[in-house]
C-alpha positions as CSV (number, residue, x, y, z in Angstrom):
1,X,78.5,-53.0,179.4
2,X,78.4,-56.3,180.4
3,X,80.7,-59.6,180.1
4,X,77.4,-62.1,179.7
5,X,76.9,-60.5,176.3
6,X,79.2,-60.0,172.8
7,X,78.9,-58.4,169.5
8,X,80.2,-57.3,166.9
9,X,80.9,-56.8,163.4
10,X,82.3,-60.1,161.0
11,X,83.8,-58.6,157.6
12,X,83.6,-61.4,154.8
13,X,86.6,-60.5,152.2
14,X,87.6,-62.1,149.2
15,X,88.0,-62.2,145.4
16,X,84.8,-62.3,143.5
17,X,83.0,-65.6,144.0
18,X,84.6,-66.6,147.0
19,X,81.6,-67.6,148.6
20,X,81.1,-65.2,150.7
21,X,77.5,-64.5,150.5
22,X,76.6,-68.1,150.4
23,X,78.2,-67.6,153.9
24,X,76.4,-65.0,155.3
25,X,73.3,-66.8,154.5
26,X,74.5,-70.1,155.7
27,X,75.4,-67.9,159.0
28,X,72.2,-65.9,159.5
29,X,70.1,-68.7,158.1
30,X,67.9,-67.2,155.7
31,X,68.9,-65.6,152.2
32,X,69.6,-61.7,152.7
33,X,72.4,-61.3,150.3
34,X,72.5,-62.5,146.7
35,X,74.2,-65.3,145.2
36,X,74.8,-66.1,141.3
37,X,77.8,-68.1,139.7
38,X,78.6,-65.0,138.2
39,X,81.4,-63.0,139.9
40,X,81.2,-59.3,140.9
41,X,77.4,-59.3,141.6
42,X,77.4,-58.0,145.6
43,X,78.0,-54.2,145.4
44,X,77.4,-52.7,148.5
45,X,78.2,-54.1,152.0
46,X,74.6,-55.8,153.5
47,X,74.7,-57.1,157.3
48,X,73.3,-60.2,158.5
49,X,72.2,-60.9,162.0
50,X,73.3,-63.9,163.3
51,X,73.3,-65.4,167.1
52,X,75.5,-67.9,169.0
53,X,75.1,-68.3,172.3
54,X,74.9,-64.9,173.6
55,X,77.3,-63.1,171.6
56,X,75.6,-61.6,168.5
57,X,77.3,-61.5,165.2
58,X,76.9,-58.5,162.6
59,X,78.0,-60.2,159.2
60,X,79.1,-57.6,156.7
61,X,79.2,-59.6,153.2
62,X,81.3,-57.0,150.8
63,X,81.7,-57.1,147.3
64,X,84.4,-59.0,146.4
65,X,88.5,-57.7,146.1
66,X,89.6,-57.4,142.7
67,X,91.5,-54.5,140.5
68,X,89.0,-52.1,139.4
69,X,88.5,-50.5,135.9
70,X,85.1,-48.3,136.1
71,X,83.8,-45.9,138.6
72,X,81.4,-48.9,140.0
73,X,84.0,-51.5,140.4
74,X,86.1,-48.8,142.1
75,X,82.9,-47.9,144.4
76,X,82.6,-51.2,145.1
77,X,86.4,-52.1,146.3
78,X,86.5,-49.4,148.3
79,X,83.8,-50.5,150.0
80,X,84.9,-53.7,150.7
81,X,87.8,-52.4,152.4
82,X,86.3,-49.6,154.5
83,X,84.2,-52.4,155.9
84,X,87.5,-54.5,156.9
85,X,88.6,-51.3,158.0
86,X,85.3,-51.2,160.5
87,X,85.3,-54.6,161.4
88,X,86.1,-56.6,164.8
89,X,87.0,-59.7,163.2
90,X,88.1,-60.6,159.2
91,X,87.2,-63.3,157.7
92,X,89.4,-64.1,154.3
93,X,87.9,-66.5,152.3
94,X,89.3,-68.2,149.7
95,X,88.5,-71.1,147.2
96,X,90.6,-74.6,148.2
97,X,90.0,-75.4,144.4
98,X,91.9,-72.1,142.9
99,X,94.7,-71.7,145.7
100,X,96.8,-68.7,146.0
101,X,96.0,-67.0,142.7
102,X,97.1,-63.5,142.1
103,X,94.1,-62.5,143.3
104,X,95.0,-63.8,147.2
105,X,98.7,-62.4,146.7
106,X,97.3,-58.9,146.2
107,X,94.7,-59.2,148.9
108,X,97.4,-60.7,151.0
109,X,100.0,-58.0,150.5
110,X,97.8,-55.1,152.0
111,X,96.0,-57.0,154.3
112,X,97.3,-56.1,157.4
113,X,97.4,-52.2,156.7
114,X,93.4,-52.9,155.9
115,X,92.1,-54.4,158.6
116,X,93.2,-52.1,162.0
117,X,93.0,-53.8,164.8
118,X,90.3,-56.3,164.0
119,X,91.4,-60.3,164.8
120,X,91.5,-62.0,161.1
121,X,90.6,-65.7,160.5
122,X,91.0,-67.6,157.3
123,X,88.1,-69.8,155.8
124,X,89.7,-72.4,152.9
125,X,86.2,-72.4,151.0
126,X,84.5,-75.0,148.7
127,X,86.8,-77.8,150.6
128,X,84.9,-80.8,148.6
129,X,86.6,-79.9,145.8
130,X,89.9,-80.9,146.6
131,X,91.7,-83.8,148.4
132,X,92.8,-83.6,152.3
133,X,96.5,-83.4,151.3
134,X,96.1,-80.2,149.0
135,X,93.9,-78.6,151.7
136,X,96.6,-78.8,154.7
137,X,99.0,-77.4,151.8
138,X,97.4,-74.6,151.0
139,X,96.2,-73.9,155.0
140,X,100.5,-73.9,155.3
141,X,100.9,-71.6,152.9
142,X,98.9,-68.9,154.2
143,X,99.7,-68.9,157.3
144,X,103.7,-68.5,156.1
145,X,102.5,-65.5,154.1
146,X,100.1,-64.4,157.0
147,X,99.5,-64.9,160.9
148,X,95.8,-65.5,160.5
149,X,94.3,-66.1,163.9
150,X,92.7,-69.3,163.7
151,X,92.5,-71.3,159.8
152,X,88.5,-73.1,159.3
153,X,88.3,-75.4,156.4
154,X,84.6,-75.1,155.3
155,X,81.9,-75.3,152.8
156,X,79.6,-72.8,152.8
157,X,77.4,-74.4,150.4
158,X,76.9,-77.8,152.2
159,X,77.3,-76.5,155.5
160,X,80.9,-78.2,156.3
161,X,82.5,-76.6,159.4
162,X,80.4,-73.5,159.6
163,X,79.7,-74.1,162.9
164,X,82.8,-74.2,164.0
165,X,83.8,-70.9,162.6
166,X,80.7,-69.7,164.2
167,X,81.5,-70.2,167.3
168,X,84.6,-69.6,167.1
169,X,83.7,-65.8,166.3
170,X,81.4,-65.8,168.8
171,X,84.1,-65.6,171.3
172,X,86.2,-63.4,169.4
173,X,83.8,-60.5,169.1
174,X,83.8,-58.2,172.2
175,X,82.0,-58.1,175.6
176,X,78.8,-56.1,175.2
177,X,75.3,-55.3,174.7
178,X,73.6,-57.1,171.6
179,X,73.2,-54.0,169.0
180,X,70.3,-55.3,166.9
181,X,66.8,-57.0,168.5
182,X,67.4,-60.7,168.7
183,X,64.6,-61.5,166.0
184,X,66.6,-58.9,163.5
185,X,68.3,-60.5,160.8
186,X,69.3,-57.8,158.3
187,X,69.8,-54.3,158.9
188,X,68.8,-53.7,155.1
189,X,65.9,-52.2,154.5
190,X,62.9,-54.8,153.2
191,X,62.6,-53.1,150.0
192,X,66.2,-53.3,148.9
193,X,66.6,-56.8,149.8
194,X,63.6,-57.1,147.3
195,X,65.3,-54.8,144.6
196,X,68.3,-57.7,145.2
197,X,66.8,-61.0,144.6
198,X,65.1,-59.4,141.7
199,X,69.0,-58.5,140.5
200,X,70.0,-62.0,141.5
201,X,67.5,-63.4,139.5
202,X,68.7,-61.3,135.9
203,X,71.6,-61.9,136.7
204,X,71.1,-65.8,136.3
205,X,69.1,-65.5,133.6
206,X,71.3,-62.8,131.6
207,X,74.4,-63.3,130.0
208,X,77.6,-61.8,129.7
209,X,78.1,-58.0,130.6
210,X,74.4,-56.7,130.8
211,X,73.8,-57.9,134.3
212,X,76.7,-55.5,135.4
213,X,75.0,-52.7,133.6
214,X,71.9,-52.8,135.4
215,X,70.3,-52.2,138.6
216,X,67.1,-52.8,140.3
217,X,65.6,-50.4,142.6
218,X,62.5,-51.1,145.0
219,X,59.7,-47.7,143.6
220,X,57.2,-48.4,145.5
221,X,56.0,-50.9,148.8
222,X,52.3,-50.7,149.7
223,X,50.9,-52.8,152.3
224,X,48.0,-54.2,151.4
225,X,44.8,-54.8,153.8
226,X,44.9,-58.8,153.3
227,X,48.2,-58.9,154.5
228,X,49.9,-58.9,151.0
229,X,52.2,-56.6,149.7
230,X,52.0,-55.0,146.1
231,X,55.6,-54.0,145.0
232,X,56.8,-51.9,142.3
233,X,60.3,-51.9,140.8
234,X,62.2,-50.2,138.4
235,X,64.9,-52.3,136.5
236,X,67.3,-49.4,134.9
237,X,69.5,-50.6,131.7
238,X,72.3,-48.3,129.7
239,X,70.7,-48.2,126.4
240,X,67.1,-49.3,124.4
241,X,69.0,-52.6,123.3
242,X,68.9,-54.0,126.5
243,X,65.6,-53.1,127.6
244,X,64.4,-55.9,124.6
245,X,66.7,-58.4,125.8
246,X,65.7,-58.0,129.5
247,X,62.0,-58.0,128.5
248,X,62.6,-60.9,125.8
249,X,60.6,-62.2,123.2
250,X,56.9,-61.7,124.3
251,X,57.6,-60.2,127.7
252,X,58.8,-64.0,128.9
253,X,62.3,-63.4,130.1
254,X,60.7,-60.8,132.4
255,X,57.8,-62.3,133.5
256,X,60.0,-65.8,134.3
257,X,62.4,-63.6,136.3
258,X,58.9,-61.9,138.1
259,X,57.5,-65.1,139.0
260,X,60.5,-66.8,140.7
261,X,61.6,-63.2,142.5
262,X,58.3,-62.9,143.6
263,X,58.4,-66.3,145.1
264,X,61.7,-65.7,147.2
265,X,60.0,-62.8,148.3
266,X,57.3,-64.9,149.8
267,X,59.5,-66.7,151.4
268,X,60.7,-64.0,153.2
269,X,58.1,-62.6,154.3
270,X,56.1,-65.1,154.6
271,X,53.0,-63.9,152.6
272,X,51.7,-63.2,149.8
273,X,53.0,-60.7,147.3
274,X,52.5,-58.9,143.8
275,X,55.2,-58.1,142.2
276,X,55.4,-55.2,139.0
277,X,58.0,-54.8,137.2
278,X,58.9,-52.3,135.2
279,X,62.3,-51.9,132.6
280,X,63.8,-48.0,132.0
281,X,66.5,-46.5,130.0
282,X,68.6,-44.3,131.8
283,X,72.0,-44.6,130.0
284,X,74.0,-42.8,132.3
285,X,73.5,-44.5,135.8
286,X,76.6,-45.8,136.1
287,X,77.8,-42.4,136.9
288,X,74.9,-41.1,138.9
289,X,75.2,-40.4,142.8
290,X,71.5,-41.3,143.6
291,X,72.4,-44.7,142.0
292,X,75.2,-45.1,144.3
293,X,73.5,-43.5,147.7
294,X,70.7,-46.0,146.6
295,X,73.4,-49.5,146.7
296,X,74.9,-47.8,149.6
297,X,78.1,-47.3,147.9
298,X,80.2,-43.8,148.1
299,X,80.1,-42.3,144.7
300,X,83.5,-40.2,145.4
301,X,85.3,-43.4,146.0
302,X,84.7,-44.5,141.7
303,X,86.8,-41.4,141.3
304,X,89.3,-42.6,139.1
């Protein structure tokens, strides 16, 4: 071990839509976990890499904290707080523009039997929203209910004061080795990253309770010897009357949400790919443990 080095593990908690994944990619500096307006739409934990200095930070963005009805939302809370349970520091981000909703009161009230011994830091989210005075308000009130560490007003979004809390945890993780190589930026396999911005982009493009009852997963990755990549993926629905409305009339809803998944994937690898796509029925994968091994979730914990 030595003292010229840190790292460790950053936990992002929060309700649903906190902006906590618009966070890890602001932190890490490329797009490794997804982001829709839509709440609910990280399910398993994905780390990002990120450097300051020489400490290295593992960001573990969690779905987000909120009371669960099915065996997924369950899967996914517990989750969330095994991985504050695992963490050197917490971050608690919440939304300057919604306050202390019940949300925060619930989160707040377990809190410090969640987190071990792991430092936690608040983050007051989505500060252009509101006015100075309402900000320093809201910063009081949480650190009556709760002796947070240090309190960082940011945006994630824009950018505003993200440095700050970077640095700031780059310091509070501990003394040692780096535990990831420094041009590492997710420890989540390629091909479900892939399978996620193909979910981010149905999500956006779906409405109302489908995009919860479906998952993407990453079939097939075959290197091609051009240096592209041919992918094929599996979108899985509940029932035959979503397969239409994820297809759409004449195949366009699927070939639009293709086309611009295929692009981010270009992006991120940073050549060219082709992208297949392919829609199935499997009307019971909402309780099916290869489903949940797949997302990284623990199938036990949905047990109601």
């Amino acid at each position: 071990m030595t003292d010229e080095t840190r790292a460790g593990f950053v936990v992002l908690i929060g309700e649903p839509n906190a902006g906590k994944s618009t966070l890890l990619n602001r932190m890490v500096g490329a797009k490794v976990s997804i982001v829709t307006h839509k709440v609910q739409t990280t399910r398993a934990r994905i780390r990002g890499v990120a450097q300051d200095g020489a400490s290295q930070l593992v960001f573990v963005d969690t779905p987000g904290l909120f009371a669960p009805k099915r065996r997924l939302d369950r899967a996914m809370v517990a989750a969330a707080w095994g991985g504050a349970g695992d963490a050197d520091v917490v971050v608690l981000l919440i939304e300057a523009n919604r306050g202390v909703t019940a949300g925060v009161k619930a989160i707040l009230e377990v809190l410090a039997t969640r987190v071990g011994k792991a430092k936690v830091a608040l983050a007051i989210n989505k500060i252009d929203r509101v006015k100075t005075e309402a900000l320093l308000q809201l910063s009081q009130q949480m650190n009556e209910t709760y002796a947070f560490e240090e309190t960082f007003m940011i945006s994630a979004e824009r950018g505003h004061g993200c440095d700050a809390l970077k640095h700031w945890l780059a310091g509070a993780v501990p003394a040692g080795p780096w535990l990831y190589p420094d041009d590492e930026i997710s420890d989540s396999p390629l091909r479900n990253i892939a399978a996620e911005m193909t979910r981010e982009k149905l999500t956006l493009r779906l409405h109302q309770e489908l995009p919860y009852q479906l998952t993407v997963e990453t079939e097939n990755w075959e290197e091609r010897p051009d240096g592209s990549a041919k992918i094929d993926q599996l979108i899985y629905v509940i029932r035959d009357g979503h397969k239409g409305i994820v297809l759409g009339n004449k195949g366009e809803t699927i070939k639009a949400v293709g086309q611009a998944a295929r692009i981010e994937m270009e992006e991120l690898l940073g050549r060219k790919v082709h992208l297949f796509l392919q829609v199935k029925v499997r009307a019971n994968w909402l309780e099916d443990k290869e489903r949940y091994d797949e997302m990284g979730l623990n199938f036990k914990d949905g047990d109601a």
